[in-house]
MDAnalysis code that builds the backbone (N, CA, C; Angstrom):
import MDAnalysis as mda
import numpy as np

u = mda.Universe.empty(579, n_residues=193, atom_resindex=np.repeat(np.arange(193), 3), trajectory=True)
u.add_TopologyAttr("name", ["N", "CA", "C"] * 193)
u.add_TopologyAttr("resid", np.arange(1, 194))
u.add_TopologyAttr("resname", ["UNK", "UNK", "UNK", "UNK", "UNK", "UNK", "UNK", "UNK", "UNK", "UNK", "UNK", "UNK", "UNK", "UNK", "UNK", "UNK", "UNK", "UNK", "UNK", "UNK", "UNK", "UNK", "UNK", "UNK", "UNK", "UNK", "UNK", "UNK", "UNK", "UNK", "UNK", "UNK", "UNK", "UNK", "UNK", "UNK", "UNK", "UNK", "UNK", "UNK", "UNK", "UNK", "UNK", "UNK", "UNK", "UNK", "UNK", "UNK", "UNK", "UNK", "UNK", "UNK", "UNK", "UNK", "UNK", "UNK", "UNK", "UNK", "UNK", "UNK", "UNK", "UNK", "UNK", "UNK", "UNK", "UNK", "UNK", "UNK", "UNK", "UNK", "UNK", "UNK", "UNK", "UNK", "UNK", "UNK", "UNK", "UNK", "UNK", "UNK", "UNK", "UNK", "UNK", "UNK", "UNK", "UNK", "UNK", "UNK", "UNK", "UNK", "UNK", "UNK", "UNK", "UNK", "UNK", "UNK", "UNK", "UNK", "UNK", "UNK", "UNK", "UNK", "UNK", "UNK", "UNK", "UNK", "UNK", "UNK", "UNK", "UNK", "UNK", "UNK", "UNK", "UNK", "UNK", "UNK", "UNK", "UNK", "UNK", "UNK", "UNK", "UNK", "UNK", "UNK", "UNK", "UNK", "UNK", "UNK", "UNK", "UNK", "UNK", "UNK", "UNK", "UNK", "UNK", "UNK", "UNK", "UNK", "UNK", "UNK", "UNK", "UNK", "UNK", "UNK", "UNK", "UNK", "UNK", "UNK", "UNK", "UNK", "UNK", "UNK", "UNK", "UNK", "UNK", "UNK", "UNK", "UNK", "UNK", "UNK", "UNK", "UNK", "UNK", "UNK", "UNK", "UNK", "UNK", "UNK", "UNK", "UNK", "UNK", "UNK", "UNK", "UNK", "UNK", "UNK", "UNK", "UNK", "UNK", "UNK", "UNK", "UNK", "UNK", "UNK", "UNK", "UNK", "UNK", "UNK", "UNK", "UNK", "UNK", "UNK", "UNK"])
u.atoms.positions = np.array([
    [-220.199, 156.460, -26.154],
    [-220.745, 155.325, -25.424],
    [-222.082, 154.880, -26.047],
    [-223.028, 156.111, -26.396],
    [-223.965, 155.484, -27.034],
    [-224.296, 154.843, -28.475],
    [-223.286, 155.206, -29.079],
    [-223.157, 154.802, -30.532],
    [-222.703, 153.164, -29.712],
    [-221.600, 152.923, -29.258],
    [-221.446, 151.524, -28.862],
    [-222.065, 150.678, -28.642],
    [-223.241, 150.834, -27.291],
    [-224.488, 150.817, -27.155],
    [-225.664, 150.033, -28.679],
    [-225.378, 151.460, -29.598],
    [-226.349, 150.970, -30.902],
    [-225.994, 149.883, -31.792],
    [-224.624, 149.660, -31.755],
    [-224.173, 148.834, -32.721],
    [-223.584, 147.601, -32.199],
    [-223.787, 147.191, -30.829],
    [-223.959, 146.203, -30.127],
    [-224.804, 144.964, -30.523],
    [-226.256, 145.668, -30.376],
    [-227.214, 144.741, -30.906],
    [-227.084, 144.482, -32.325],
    [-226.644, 145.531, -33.304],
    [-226.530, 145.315, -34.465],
    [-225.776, 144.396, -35.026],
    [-224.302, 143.965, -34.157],
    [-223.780, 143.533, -34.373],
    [-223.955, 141.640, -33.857],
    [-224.634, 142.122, -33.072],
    [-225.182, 140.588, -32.082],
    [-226.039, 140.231, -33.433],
    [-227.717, 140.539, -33.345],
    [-227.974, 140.464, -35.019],
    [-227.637, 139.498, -36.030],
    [-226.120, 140.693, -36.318],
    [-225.489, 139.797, -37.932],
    [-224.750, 138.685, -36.957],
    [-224.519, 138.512, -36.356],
    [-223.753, 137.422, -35.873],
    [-224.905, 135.874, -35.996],
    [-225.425, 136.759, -35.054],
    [-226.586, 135.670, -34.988],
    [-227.204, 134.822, -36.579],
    [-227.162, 135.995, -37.210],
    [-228.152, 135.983, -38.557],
    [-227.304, 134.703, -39.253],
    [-225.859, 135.469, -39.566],
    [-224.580, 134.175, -39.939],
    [-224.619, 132.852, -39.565],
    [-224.693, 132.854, -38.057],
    [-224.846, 131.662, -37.390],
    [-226.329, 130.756, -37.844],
    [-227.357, 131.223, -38.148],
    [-228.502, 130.578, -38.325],
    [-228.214, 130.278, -39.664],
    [-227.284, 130.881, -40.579],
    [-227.392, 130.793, -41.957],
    [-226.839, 129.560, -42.494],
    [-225.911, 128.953, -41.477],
    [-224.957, 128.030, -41.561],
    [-225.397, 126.771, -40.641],
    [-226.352, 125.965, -41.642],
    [-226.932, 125.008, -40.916],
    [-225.851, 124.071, -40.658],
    [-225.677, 123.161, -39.999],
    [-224.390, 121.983, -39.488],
    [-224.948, 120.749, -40.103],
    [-223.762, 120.058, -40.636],
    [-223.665, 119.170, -41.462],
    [-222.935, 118.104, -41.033],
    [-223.555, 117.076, -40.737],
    [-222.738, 115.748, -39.889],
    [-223.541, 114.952, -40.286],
    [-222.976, 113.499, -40.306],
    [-222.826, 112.492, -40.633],
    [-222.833, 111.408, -41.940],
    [-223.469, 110.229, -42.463],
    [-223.325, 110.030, -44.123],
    [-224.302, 110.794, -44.598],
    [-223.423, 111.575, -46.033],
    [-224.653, 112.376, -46.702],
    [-225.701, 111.646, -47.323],
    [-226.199, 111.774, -48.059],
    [-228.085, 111.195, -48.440],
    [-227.475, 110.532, -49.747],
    [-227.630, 109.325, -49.993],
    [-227.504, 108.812, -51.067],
    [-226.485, 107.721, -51.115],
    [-225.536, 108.010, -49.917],
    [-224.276, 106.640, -49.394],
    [-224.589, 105.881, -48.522],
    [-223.749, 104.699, -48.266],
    [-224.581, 103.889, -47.681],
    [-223.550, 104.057, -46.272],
    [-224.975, 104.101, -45.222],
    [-224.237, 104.303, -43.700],
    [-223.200, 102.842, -43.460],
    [-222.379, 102.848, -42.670],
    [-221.607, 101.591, -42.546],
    [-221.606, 101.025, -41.430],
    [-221.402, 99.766, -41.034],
    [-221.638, 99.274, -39.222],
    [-221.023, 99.969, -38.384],
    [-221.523, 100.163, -37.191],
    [-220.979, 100.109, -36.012],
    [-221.314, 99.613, -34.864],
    [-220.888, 99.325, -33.633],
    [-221.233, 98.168, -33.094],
    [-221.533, 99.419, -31.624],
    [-222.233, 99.463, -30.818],
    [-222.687, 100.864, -29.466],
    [-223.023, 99.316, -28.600],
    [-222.715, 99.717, -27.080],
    [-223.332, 98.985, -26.146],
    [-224.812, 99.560, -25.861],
    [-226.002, 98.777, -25.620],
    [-227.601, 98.883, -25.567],
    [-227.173, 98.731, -24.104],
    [-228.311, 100.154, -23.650],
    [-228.040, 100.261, -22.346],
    [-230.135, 99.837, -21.924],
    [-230.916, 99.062, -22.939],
    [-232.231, 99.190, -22.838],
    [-232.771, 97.241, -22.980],
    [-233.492, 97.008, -23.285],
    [-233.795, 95.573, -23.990],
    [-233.309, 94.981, -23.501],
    [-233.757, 93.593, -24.029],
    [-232.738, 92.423, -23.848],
    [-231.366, 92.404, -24.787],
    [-230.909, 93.266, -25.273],
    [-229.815, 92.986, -25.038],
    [-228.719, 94.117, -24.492],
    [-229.157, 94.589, -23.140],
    [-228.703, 95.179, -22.395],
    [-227.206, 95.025, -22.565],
    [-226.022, 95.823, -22.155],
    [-224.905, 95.130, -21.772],
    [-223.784, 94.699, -22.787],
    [-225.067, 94.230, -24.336],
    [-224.214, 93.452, -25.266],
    [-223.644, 94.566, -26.430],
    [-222.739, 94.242, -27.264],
    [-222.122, 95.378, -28.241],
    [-223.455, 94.863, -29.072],
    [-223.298, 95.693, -30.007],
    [-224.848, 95.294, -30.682],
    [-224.477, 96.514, -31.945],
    [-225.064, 96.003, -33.133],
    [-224.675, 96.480, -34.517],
    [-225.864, 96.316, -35.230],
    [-227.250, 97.578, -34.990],
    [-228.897, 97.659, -35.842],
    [-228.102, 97.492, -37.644],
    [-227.315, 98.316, -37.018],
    [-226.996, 98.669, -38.881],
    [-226.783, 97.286, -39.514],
    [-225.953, 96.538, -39.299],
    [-225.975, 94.945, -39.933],
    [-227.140, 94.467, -39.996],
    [-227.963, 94.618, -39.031],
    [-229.483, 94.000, -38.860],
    [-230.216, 94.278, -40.037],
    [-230.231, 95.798, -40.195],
    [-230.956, 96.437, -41.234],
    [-230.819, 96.554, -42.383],
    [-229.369, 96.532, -43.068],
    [-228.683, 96.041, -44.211],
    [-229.080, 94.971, -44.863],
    [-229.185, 94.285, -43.808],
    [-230.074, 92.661, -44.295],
    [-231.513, 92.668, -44.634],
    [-232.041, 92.715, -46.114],
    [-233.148, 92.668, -46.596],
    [-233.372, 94.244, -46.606],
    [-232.660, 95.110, -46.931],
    [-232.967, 97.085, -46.681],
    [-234.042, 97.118, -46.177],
    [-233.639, 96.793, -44.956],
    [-235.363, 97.711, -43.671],
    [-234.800, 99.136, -43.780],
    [-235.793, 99.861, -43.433],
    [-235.812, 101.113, -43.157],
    [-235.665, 101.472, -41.661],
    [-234.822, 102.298, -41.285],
    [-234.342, 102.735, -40.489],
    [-233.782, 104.182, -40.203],
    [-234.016, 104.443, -38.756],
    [-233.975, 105.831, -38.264],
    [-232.727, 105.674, -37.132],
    [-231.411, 105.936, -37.518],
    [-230.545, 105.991, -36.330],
    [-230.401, 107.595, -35.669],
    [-230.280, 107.746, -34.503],
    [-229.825, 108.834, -34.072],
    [-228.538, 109.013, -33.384],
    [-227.909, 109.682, -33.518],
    [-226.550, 109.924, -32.536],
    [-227.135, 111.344, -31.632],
    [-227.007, 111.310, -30.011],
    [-226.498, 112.080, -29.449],
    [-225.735, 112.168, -28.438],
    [-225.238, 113.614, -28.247],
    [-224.029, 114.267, -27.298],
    [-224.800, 114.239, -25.717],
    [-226.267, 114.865, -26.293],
    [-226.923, 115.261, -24.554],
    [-227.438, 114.556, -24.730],
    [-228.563, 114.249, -23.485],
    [-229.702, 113.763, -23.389],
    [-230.503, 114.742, -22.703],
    [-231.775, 115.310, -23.834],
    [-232.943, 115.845, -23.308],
    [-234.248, 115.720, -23.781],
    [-235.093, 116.642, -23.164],
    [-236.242, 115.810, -23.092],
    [-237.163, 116.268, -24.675],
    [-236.443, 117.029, -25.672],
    [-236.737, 117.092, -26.685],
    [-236.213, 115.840, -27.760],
    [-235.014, 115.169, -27.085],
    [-234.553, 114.228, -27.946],
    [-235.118, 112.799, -28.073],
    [-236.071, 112.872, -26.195],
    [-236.674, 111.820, -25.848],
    [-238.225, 112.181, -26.727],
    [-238.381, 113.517, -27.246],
    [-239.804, 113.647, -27.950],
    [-239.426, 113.192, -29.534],
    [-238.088, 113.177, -30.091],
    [-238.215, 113.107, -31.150],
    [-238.159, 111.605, -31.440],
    [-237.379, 110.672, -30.800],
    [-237.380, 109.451, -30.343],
    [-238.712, 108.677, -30.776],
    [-239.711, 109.384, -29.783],
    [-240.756, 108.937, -29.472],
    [-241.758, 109.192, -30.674],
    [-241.397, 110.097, -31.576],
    [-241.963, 110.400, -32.363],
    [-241.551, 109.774, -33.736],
    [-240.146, 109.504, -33.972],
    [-239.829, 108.702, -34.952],
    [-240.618, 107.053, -35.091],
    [-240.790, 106.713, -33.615],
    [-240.798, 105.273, -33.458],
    [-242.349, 105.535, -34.072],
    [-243.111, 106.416, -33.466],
    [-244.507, 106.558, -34.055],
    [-244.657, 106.555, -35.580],
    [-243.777, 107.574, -36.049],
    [-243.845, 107.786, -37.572],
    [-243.893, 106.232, -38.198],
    [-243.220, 105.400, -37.730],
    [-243.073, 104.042, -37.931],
    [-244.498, 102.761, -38.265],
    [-245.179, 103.880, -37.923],
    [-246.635, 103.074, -37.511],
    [-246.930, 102.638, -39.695],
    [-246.447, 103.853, -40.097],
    [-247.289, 103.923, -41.745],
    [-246.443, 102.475, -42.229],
    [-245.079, 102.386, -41.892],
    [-243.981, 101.191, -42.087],
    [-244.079, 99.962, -41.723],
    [-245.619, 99.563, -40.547],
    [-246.142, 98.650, -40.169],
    [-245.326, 97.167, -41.353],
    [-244.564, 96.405, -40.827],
    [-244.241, 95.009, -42.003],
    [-243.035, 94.985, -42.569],
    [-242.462, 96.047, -42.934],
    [-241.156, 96.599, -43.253],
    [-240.025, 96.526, -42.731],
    [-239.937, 96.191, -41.293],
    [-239.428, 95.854, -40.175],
    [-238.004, 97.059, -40.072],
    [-239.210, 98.353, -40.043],
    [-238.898, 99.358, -39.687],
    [-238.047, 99.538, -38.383],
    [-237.377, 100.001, -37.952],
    [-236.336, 100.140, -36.539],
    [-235.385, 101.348, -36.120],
    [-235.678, 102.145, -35.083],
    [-235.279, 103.209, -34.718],
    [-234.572, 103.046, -33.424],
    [-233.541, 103.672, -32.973],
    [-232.391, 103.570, -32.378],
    [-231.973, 105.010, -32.106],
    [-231.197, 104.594, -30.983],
    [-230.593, 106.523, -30.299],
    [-229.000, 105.861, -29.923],
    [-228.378, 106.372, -29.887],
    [-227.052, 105.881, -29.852],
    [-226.248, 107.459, -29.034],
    [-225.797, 107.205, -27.521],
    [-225.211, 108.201, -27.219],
    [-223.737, 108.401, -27.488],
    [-223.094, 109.452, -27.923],
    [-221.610, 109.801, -27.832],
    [-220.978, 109.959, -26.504],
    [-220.131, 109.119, -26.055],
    [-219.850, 109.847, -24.848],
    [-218.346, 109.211, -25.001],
    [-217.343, 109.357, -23.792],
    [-216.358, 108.780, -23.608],
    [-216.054, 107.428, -22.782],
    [-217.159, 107.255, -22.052],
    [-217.370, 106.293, -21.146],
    [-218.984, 106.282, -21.327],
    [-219.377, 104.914, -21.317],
    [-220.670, 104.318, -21.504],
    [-221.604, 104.494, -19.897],
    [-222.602, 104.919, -19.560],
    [-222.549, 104.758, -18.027],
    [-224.765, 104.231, -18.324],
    [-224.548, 103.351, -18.563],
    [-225.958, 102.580, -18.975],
    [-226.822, 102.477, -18.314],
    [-226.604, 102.206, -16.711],
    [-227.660, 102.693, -15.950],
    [-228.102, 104.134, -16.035],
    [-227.783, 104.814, -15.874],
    [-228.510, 106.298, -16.199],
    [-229.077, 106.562, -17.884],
    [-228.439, 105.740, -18.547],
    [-228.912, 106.007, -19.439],
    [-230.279, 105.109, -20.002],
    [-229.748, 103.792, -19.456],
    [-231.228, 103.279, -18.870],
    [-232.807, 103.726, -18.624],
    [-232.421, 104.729, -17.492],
    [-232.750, 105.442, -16.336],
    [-233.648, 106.448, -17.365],
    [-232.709, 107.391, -18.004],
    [-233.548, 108.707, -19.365],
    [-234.712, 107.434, -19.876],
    [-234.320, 106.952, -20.657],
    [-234.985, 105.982, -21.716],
    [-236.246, 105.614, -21.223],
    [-236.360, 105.448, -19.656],
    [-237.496, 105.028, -19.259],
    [-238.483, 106.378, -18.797],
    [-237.476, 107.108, -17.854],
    [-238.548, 108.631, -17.747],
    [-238.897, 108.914, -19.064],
    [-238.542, 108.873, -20.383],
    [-238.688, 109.787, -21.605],
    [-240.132, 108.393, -22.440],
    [-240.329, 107.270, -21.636],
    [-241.211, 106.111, -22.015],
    [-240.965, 105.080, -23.153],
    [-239.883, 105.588, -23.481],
    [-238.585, 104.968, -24.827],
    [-238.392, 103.197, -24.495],
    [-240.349, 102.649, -24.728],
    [-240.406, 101.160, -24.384],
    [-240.158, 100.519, -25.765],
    [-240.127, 101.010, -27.194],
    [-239.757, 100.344, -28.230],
    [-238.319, 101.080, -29.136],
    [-237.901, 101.845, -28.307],
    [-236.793, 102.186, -29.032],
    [-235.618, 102.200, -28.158],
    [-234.785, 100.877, -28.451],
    [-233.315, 101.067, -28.210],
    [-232.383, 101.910, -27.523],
    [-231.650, 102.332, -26.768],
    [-230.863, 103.061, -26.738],
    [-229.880, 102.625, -26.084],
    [-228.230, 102.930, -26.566],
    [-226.920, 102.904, -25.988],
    [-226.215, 103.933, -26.309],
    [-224.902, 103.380, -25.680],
    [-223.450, 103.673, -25.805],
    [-222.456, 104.079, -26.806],
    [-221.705, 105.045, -27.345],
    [-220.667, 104.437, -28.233],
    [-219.467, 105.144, -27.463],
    [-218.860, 104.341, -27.201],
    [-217.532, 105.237, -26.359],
    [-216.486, 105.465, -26.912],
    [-216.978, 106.727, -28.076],
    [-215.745, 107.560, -27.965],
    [-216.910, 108.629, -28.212],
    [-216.743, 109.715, -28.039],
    [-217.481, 111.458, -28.012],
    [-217.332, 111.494, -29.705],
    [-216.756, 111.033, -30.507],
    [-216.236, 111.700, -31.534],
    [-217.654, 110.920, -32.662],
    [-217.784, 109.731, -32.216],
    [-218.644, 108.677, -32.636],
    [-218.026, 107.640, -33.697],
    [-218.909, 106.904, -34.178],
    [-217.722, 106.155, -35.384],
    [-217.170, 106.429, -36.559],
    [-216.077, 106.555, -36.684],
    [-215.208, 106.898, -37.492],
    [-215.700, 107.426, -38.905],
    [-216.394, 106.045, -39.459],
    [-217.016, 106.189, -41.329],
    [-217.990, 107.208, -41.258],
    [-218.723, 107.662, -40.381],
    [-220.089, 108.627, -40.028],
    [-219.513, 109.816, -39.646],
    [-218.480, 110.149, -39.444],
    [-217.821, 111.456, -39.819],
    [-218.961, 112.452, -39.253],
    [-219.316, 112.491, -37.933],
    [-220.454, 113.324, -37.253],
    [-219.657, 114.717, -36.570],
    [-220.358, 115.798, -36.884],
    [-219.536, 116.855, -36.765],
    [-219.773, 117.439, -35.460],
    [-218.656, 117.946, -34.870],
    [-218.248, 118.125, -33.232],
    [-219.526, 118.929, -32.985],
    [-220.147, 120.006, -33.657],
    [-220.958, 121.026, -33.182],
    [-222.449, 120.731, -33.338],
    [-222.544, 119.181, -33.342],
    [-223.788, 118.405, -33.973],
    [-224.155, 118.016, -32.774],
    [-225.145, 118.536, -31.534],
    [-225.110, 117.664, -30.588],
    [-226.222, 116.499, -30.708],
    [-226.970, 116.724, -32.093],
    [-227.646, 115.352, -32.393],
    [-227.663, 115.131, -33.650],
    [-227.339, 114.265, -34.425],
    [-227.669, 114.045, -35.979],
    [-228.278, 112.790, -35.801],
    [-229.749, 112.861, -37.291],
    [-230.454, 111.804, -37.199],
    [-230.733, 111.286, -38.640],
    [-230.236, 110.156, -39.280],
    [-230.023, 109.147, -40.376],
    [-231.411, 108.518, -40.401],
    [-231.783, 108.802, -41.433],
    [-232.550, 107.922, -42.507],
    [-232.402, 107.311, -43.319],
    [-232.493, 106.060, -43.594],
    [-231.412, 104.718, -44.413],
    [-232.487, 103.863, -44.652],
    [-232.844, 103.256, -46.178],
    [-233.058, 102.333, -46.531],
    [-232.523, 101.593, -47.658],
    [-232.630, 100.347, -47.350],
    [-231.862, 99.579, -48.669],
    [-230.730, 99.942, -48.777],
    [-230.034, 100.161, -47.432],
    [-228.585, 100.386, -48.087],
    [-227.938, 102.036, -48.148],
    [-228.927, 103.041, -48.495],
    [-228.931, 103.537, -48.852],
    [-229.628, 104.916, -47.836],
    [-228.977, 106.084, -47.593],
    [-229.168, 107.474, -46.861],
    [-229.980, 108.153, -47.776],
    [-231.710, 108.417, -47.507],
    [-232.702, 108.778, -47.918],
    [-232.339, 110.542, -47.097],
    [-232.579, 110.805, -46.015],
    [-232.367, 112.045, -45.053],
    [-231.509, 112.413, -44.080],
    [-231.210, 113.374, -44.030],
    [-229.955, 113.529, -42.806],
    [-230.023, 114.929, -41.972],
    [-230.643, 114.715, -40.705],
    [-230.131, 115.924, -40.378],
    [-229.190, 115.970, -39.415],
    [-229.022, 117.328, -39.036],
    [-228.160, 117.866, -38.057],
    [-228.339, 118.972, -37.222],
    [-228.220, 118.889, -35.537],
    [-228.800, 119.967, -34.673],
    [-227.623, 120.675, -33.932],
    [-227.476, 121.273, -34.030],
    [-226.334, 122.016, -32.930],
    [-227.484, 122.031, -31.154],
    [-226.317, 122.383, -30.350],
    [-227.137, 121.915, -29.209],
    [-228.098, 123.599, -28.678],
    [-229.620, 123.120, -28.499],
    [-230.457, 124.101, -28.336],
    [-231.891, 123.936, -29.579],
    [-230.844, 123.353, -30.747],
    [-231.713, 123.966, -32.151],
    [-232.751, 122.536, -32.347],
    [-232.815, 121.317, -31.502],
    [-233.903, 120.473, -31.633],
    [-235.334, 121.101, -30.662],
    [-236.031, 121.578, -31.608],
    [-237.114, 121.943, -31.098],
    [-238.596, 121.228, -31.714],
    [-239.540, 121.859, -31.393],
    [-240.682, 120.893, -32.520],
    [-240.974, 121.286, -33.994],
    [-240.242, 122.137, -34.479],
    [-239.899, 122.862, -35.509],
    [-239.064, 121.453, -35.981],
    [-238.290, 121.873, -35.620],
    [-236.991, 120.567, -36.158],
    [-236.888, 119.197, -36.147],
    [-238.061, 118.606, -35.176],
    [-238.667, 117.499, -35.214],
    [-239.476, 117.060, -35.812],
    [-240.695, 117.865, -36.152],
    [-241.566, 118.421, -37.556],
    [-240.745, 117.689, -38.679],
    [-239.818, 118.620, -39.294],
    [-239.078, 118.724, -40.016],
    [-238.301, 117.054, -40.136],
    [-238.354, 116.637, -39.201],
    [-237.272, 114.652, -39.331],
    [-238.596, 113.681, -39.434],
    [-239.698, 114.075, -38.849],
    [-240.565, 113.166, -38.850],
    [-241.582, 112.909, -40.010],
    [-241.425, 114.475, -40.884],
    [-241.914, 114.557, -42.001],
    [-241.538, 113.757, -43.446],
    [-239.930, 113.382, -42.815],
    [-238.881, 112.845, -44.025],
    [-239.173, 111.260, -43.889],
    [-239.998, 111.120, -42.711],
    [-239.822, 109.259, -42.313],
    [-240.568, 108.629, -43.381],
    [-241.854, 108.866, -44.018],
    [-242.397, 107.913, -45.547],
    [-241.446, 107.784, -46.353],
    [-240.586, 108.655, -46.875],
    [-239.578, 108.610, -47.746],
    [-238.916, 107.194, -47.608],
    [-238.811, 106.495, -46.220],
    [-238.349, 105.347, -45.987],
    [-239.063, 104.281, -46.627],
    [-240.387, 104.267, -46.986],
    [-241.245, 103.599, -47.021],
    [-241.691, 103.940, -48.509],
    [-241.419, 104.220, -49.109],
    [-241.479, 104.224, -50.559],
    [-240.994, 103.282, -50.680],
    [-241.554, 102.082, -51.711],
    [-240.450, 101.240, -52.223],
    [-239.817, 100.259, -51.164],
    [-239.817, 100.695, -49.902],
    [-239.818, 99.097, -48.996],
    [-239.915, 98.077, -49.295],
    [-239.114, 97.108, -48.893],
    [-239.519, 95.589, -49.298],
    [-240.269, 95.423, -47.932],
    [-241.502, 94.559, -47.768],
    [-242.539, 94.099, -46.861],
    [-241.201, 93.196, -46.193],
    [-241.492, 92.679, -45.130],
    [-240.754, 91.259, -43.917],
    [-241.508, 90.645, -44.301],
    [-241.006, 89.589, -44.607],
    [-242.009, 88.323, -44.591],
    [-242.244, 87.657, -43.005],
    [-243.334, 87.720, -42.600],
    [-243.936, 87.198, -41.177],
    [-244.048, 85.355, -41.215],
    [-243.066, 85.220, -39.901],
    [-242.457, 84.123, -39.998],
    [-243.633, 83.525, -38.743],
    [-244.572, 82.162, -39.059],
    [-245.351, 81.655, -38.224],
    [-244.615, 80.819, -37.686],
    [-244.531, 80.696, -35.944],
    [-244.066, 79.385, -35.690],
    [-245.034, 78.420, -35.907],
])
């Protein structure tokens, strides 16, 4: 019994150890270009409407931060909040960050509802109803958040969290990758009425 006992933890351990070793890998890898998809905005004015950043951003390569997630918590509402900040160095660039939930059914008032407890007043958030997410982005089931970095067309960073592993470690880690966007930016040209 006690040998069982010893090699319990040992075995919990290597399990564990394996499991950390094998970071998760979802969505376009770094260097392809993400492709449209269209999520209902459960935030803004355009509440309600199907809505497609990625076409937006394609046009003239703004730099951009999409996120997909499974949950909603209040680490996802920090990283959110923290991307949109990172955004500040991108000032002209017409930088744009977005959260996009997986679910099977869209339910926008509540999700509404997060967006505002979490203070998420310049960043977007909806719908995509299917759990699986869109098709070309190939986001992997055990990913309960992956977050895209895209400019010009083009996947600069990518990560991927299994659910638990977004912490400020790992937010650190996405918010650190956001200049990379901003290399090489083309400026917006500021349109006077």
């Amino acid at each position: 019994m006690t040998r069982c006992l010893l090699s319990l933890p040992l075995a919990l351990t290597l399990a564990l150890t394996l499991f950390a070793a094998d970071p998760c890998a979802s969505g376009v890898p770094v260097g392809k270009r993400p492709g449209p998809y269209s999520f209902l905005v459960a935030t803004g004015p355009q509440r309600g409407q199907p809505t497609c950043y990625v076409c937006d951003q394609h046009e003239g390569g703004k730099p951009s931060a999409v996120v997909f997630a499974r949950t909603l918590s209040d680490p996802l509402g920090k990283l959110l909040t923290k991307l949109d900040a990172a955004g500040a160095a991108g000032k002209g660039t017409g930088y744009k960050v977005w959260m996009t939930q997986l679910a099977a059914t869209a339910d926008l008032d509540d999700l509404g509802k997060w967006a505002q407890a979490q203070g998420l007043k310049g960043v977007p958030v909806g719908a995509f109803e299917d759990a699986d997410g869109p098709p070309a982005y190939k986001l992997h089931k055990d990913a309960d958040v992956t977050v895209i970095l895209f400019v010009k067309e083009k996947v600069v960073a990518n990560f991927a969290f299994r659910a638990g592993e977004l912490d400020d470690k790992a937010i650190g880690a996405v918010t650190k990758a956001v200049p990379k966007l901003f290399e090489g930016a083309t400026p917006v040209p500021v349109v006077q009425p």
